[in-house]
DOFIRO-800664 format. One record per residue (C-alpha): residue number from 0; x, y, z. Coordinates in steps of 0.05 Angstrom, whole numbers, plus 32768, in hexadecimal, padded with zeros to 4 digits. Layout:
! residues N
vexba resi=NUM; east=X; north=Y; up=Z
...
//
This chain:
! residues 340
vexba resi=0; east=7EDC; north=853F; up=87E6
vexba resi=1; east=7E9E; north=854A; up=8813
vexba resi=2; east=7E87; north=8543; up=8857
vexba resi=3; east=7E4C; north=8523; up=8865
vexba resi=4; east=7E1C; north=8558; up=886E
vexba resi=5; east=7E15; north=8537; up=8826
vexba resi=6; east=7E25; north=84FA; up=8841
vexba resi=7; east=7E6F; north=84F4; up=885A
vexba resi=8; east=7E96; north=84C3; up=885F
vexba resi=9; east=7EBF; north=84A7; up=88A0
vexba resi=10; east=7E93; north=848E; up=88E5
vexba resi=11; east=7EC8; north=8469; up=890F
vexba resi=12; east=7F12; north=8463; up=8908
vexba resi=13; east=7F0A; north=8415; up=88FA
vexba resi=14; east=7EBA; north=841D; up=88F8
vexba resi=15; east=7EC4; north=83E0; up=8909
vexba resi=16; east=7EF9; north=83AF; up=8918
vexba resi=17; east=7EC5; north=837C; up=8913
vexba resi=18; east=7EA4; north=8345; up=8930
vexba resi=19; east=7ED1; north=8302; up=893A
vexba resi=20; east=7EFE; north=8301; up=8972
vexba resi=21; east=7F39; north=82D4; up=897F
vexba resi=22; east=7F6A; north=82C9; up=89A5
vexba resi=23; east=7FAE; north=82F0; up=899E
vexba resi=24; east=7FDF; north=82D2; up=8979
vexba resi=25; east=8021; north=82C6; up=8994
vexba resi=26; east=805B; north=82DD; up=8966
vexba resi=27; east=8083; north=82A0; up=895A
vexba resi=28; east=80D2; north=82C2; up=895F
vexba resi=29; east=80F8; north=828D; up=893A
vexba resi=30; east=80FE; north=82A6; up=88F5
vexba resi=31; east=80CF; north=82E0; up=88D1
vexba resi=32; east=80AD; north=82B5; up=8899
vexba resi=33; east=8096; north=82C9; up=885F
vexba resi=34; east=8048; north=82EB; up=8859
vexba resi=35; east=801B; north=82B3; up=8855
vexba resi=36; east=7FF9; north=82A8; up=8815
vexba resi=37; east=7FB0; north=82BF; up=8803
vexba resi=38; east=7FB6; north=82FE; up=8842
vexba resi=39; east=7F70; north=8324; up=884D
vexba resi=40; east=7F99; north=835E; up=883C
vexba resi=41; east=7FB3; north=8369; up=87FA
vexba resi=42; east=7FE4; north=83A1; up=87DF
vexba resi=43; east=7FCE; north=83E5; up=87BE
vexba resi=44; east=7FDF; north=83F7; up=8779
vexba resi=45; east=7FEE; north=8431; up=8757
vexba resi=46; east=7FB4; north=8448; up=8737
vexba resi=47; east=7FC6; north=8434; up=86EE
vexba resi=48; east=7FBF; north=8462; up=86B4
vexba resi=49; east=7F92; north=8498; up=86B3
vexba resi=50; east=7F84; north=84DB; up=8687
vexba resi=51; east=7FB7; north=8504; up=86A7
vexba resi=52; east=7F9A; north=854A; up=868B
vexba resi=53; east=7F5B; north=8535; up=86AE
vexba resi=54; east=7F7C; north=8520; up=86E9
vexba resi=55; east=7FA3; north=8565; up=86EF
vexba resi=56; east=7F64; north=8597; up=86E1
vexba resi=57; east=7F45; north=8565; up=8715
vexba resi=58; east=7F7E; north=857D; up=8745
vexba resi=59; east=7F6F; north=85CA; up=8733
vexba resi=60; east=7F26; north=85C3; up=8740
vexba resi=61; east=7F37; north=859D; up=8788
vexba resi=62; east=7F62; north=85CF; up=879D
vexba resi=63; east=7F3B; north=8609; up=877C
vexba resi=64; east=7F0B; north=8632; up=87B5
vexba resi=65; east=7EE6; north=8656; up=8775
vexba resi=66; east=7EBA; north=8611; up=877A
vexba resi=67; east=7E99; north=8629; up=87BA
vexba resi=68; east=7E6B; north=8667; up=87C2
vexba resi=69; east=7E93; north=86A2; up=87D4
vexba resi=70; east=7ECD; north=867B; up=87C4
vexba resi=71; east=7ED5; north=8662; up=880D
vexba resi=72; east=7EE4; north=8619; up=880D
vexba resi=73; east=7F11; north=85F4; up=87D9
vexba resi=74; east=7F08; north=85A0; up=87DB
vexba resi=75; east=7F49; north=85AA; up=87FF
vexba resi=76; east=7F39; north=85D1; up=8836
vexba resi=77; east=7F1D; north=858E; up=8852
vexba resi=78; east=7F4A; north=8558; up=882D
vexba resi=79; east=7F89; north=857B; up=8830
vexba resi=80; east=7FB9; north=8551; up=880A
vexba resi=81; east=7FF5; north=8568; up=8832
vexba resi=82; east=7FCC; north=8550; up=8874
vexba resi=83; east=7FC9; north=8505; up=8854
vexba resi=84; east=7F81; north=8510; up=882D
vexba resi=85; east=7F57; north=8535; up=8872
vexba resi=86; east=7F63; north=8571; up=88A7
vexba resi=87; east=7F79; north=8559; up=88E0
vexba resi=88; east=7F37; north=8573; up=8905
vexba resi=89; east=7F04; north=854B; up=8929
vexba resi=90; east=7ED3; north=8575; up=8904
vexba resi=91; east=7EE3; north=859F; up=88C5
vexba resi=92; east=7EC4; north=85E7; up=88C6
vexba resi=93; east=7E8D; north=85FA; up=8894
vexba resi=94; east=7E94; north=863C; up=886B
vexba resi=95; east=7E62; north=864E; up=88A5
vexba resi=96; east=7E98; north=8649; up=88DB
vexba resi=97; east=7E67; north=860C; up=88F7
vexba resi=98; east=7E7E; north=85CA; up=8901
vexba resi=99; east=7E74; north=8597; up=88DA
vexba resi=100; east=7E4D; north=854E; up=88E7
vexba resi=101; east=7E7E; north=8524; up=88DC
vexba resi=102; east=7ECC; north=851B; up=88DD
vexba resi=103; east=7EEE; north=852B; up=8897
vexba resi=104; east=7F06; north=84EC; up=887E
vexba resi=105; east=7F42; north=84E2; up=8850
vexba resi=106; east=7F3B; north=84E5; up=8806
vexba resi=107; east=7F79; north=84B8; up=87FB
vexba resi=108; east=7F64; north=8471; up=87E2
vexba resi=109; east=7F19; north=8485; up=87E8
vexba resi=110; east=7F20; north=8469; up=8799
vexba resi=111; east=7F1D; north=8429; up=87BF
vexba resi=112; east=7EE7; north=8425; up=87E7
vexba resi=113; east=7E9F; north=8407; up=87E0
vexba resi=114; east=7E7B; north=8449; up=87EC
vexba resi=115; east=7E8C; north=8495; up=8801
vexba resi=116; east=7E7B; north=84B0; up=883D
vexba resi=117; east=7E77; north=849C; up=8885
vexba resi=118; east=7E33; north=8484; up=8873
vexba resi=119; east=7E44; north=8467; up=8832
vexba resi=120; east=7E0A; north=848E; up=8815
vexba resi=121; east=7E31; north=84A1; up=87CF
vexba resi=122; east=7E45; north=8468; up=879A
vexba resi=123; east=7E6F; north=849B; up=8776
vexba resi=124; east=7EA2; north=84D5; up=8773
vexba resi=125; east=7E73; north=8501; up=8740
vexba resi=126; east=7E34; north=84F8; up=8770
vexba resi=127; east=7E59; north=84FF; up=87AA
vexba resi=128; east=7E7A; north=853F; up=8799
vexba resi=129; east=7E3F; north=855D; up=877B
vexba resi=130; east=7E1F; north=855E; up=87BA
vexba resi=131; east=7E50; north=8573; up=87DC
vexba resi=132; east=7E55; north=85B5; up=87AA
vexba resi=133; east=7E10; north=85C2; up=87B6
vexba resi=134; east=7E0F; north=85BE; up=87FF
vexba resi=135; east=7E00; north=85FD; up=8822
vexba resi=136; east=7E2A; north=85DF; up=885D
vexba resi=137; east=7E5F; north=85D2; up=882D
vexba resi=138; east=7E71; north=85EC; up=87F1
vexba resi=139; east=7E29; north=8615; up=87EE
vexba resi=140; east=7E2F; north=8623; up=87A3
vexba resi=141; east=7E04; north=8614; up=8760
vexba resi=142; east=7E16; north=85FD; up=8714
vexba resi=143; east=7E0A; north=8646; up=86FA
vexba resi=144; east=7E3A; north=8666; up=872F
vexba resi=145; east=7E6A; north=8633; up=8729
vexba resi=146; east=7E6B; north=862A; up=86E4
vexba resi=147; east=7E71; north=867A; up=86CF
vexba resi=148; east=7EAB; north=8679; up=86FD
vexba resi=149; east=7ED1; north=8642; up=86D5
vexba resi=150; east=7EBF; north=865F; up=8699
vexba resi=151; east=7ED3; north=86A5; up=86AC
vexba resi=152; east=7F0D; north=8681; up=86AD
vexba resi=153; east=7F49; north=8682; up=8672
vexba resi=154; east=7F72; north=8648; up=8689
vexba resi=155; east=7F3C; north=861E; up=86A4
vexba resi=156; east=7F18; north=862D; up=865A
vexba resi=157; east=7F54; north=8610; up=863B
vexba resi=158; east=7F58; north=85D8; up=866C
vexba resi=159; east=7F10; north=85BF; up=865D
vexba resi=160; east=7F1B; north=85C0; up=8615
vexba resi=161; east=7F58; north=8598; up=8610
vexba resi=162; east=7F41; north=855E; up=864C
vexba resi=163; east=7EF5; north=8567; up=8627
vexba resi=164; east=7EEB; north=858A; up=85EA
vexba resi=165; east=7EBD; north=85BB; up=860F
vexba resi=166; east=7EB1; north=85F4; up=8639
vexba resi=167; east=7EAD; north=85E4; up=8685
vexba resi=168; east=7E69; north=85C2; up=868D
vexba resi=169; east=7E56; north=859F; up=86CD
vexba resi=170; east=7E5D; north=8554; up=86B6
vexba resi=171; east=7EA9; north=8566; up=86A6
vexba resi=172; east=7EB7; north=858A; up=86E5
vexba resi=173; east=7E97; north=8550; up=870E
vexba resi=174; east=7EC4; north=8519; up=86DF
vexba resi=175; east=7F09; north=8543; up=86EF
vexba resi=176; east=7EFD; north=8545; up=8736
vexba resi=177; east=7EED; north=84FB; up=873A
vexba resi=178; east=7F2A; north=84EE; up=870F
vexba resi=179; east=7F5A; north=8511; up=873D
vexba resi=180; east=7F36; north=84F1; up=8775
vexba resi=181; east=7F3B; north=84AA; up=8755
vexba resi=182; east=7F92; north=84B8; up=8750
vexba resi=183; east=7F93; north=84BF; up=8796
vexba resi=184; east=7FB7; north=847B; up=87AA
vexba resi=185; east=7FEA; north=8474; up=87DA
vexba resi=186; east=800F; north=8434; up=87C2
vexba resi=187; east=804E; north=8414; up=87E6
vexba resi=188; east=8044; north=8419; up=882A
vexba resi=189; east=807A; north=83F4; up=8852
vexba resi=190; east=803C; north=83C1; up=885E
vexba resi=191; east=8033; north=83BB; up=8816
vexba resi=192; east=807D; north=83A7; up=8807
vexba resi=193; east=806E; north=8375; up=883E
vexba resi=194; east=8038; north=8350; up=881D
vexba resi=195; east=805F; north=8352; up=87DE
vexba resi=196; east=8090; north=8321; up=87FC
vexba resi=197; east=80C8; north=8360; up=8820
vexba resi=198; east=80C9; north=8344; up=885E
vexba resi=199; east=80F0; north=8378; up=8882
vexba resi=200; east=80C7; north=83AF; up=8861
vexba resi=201; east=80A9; north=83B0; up=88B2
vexba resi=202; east=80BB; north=83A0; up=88F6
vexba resi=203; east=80B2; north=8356; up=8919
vexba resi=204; east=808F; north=8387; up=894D
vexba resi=205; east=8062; north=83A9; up=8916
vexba resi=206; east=805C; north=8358; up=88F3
vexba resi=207; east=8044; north=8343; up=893D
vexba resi=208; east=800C; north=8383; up=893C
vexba resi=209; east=7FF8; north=836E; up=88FA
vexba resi=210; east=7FF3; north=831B; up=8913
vexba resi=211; east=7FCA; north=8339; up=894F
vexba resi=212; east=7F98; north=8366; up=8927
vexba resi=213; east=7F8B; north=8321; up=8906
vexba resi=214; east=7F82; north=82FD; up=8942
vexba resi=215; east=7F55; north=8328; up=895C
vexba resi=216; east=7F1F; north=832D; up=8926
vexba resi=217; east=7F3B; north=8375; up=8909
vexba resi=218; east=7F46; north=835B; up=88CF
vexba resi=219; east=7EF3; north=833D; up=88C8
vexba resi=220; east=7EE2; north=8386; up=88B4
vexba resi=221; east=7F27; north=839E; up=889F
vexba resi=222; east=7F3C; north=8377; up=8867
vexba resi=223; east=7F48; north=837F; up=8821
vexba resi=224; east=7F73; north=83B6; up=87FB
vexba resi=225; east=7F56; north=83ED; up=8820
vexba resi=226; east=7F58; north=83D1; up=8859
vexba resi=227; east=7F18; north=83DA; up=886D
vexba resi=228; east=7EE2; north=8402; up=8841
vexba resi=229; east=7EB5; north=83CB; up=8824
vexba resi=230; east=7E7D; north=83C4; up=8858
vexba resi=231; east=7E57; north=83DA; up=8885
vexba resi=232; east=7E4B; north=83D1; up=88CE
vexba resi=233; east=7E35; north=83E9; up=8910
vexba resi=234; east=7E63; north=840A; up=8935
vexba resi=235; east=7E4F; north=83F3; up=8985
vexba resi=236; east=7E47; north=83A4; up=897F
vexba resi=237; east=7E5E; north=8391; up=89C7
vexba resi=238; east=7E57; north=83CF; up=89E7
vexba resi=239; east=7E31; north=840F; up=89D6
vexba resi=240; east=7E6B; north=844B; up=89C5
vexba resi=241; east=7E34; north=8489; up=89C5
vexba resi=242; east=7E1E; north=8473; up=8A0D
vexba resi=243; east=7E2B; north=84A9; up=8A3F
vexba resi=244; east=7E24; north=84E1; up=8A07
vexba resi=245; east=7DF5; north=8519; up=8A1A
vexba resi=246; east=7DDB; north=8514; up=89D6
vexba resi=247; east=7DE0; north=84E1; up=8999
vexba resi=248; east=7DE5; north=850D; up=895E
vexba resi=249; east=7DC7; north=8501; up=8919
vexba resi=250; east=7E0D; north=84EA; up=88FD
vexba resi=251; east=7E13; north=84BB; up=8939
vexba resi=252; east=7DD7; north=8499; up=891C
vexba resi=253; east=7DFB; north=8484; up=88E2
vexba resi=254; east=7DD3; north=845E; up=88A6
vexba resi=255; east=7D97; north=846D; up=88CF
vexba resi=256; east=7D99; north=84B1; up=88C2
vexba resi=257; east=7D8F; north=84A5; up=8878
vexba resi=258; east=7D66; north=8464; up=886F
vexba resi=259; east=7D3E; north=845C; up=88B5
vexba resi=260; east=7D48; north=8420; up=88B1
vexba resi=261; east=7D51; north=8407; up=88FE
vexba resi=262; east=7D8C; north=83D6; up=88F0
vexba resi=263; east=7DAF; north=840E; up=88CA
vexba resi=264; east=7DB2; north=842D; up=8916
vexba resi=265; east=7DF9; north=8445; up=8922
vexba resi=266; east=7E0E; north=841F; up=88DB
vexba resi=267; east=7E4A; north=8444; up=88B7
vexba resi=268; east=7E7B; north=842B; up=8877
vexba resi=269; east=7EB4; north=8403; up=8895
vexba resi=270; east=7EEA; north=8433; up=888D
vexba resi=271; east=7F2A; north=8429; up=886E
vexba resi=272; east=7F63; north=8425; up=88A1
vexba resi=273; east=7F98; north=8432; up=886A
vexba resi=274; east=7FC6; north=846C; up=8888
vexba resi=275; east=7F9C; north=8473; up=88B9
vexba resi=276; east=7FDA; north=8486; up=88F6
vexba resi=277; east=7FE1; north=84CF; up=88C1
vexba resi=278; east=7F96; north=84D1; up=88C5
vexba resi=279; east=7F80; north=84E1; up=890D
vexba resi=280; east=7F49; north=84F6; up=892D
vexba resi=281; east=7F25; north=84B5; up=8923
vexba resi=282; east=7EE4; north=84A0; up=8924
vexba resi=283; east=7EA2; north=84C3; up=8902
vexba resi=284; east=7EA7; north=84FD; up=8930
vexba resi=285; east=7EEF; north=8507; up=893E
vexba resi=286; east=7EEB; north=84E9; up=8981
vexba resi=287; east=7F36; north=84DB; up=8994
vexba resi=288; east=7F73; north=84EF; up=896F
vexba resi=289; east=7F97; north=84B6; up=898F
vexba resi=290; east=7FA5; north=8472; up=896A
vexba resi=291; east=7FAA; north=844B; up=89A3
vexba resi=292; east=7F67; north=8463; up=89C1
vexba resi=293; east=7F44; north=8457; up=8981
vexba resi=294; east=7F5E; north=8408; up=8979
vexba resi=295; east=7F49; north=840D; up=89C6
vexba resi=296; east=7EF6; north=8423; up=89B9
vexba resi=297; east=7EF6; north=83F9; up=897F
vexba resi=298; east=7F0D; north=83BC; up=89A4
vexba resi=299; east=7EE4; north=83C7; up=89D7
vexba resi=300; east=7EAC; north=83D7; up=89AA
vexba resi=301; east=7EA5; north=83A8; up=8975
vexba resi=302; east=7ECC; north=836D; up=8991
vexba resi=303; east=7EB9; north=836B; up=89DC
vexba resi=304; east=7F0D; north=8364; up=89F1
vexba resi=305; east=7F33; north=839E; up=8A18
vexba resi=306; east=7F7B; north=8393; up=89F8
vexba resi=307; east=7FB8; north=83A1; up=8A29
vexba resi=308; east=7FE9; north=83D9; up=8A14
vexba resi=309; east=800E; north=83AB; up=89FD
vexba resi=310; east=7FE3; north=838F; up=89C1
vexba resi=311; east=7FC8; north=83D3; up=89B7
vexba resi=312; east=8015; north=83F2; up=89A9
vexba resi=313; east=801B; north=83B5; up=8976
vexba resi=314; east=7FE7; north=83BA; up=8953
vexba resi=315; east=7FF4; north=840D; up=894C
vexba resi=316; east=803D; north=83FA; up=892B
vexba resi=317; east=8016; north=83C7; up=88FA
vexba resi=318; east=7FE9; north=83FB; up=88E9
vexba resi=319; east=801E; north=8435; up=88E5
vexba resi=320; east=8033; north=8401; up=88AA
vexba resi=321; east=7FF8; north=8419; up=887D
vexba resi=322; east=8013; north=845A; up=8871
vexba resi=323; east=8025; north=8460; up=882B
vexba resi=324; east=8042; north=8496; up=87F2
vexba resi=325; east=802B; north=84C2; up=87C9
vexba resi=326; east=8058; north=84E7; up=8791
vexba resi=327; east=8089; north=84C0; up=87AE
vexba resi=328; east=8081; north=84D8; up=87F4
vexba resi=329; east=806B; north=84B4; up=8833
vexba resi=330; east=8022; north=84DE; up=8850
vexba resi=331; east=8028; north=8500; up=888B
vexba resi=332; east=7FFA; north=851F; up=88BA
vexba resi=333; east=7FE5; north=855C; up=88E5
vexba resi=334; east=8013; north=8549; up=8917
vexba resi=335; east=8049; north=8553; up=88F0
vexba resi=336; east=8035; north=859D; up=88DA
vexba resi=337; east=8021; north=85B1; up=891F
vexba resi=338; east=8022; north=85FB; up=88FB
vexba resi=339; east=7FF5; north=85F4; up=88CD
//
């Protein structure tokens, strides 16, 4: 939940791919061998047991637009669950009709990361979604409207007593929504079963993307179970991505914008690259809806190579291998509800 008028969190589709650059790897055909022990990227999880009546008045409040003022924006309205965890917008819309800073980044698996936010300025679910609540660009409500609301409320009375022995108070509404957020894992993507030793679970094609993201240096800020999501870095190390704008923007300046500090210049929270081909637009501002164009910029970016169609198409398929389920069903993106 949140954008980062509070802080928000999402600055680059691979904000960045990172630093070292090798060579590309040639796929050796004979024989698909096993996933070599100790890989920089390891397997989600499901995410374990959990108080499931908190979990599902979590779910209520997330989808519930009585948590805004004027009952105008739900949680869900950005991080629609049926969209894979965002909108499908470069920019979500405020209750204002403005625009918002930055891109709406996917709730799914944000359980995972280091931080929240493309600036990575929130530790926690509870503090990042009480800012977002109190927003006026966002939610734009207070404790007192929200909470008379809730308590107004029959069912959600009877919720709050049996997940908390109490009437809806703010600490419990800000633990249910972090609790449904913290479910949100997408285990057993076909990537996943890969690592755990399926070797057909993907392609020799996708296996060859995923050898060349490697090879590259991808995988230097991509690593880990997220993917990606437990660092921070500049986005522009060989060459400068906001050059040619008419205007660099205060959410172009990244960390900056918050700490002044001049190294945190165009700084931003890795993201996480896990099903990242349902989450287009990429990058902090939504800049390209294509996947291809985004491994492209961040090639050129942050490792200094222009990669041939070719190696580009790869590495797509490997990362079209990060898509995984939730209740049991693959995500899916905008694209695939063009009506919507």
């Amino acid at each position: 939940m949140a954008h980062e008028q509070t802080g928000k969190f999402r600055a680059g589709l691979f904000v960045p791919l990172c630093l070292a650059a090798a060579a590309p790897f040639a796929l050796i055909e004979a024989g698909r061998p096993a996933p070599e022990m100790g890989e920089p990227i390891a397997p989600v999880t499901d995410a374990g047991p959990a108080d499931q009546a908190r979990i599902a008045l979590g779910e209520l409040l997330f989808n519930d637009p009585r948590l805004s003022h004027g009952d105008a924006l739900a949680c869900s309205s950005c991080h629609r669950l049926d969209l894979s965890g965002d909108d499908g917008q470069a920019r979500s819309v405020a209750a204002s009709g403005e625009r918002l800073d930055f891109n709406a980044p996917t709730v799914f698996n944000a359980a995972l990361d280091f931080r929240l936010n493309w600036r990575g300025n929130f530790r926690s679910f509870e503090e990042q979604n009480e800012a977002a609540l109190l927003d006026q660009r966002l939610m734009n409500t207070s404790w007192d409207e929200l909470l008379a609301k809730l308590r107004a409320d029959p069912d959600y009375s009877q919720r709050f007593a049996g997940a908390y022995s109490a009437a809806p108070g703010r600490t419990d509404v800000l633990d249910a929504l972090a609790a449904f957020q913290r479910s949100l894992i997408t285990p057993d993507a076909p990537f996943d079963r890969y690592l755990k030793g399926e070797r057909d679970a993907i392609t020799r094609d996708e296996e060859h993307g995923y050898r060349l993201f490697k090879a590259y240096g991808c995988i230097a800020c991509h690593q880990g179970v997220n993917v990606g999501g437990n660092l921070f870095q500049k986005f522009g190390i060989f060459q400068d991505p906001f050059a040619g704008q008419k205007t660099v923007t205060t959410a172009d300046l990244g960390r900056f914008a918050i700490t002044g500090v001049e190294a945190d210049r165009h700084v931003f929270r890795v993201p996480s690259l896990r099903n990242v081909a349902v989450t287009a637009p990429y990058f902090h501002d939504g800049r390209t809806a294509s996947l291809a164009d985004a491994v492209r910029i961040m090639a050129r970016n942050q490792l200094g190579r222009e990669l041939d169609w070719r190696d580009v198409n790869l590495i797509v398929q490997f990362l079209g291998t990060l898509t995984g389920r939730y209740r049991g069903k693959p995500l899916t993106s905008a694209a695939d509800h063009p009506q919507q």
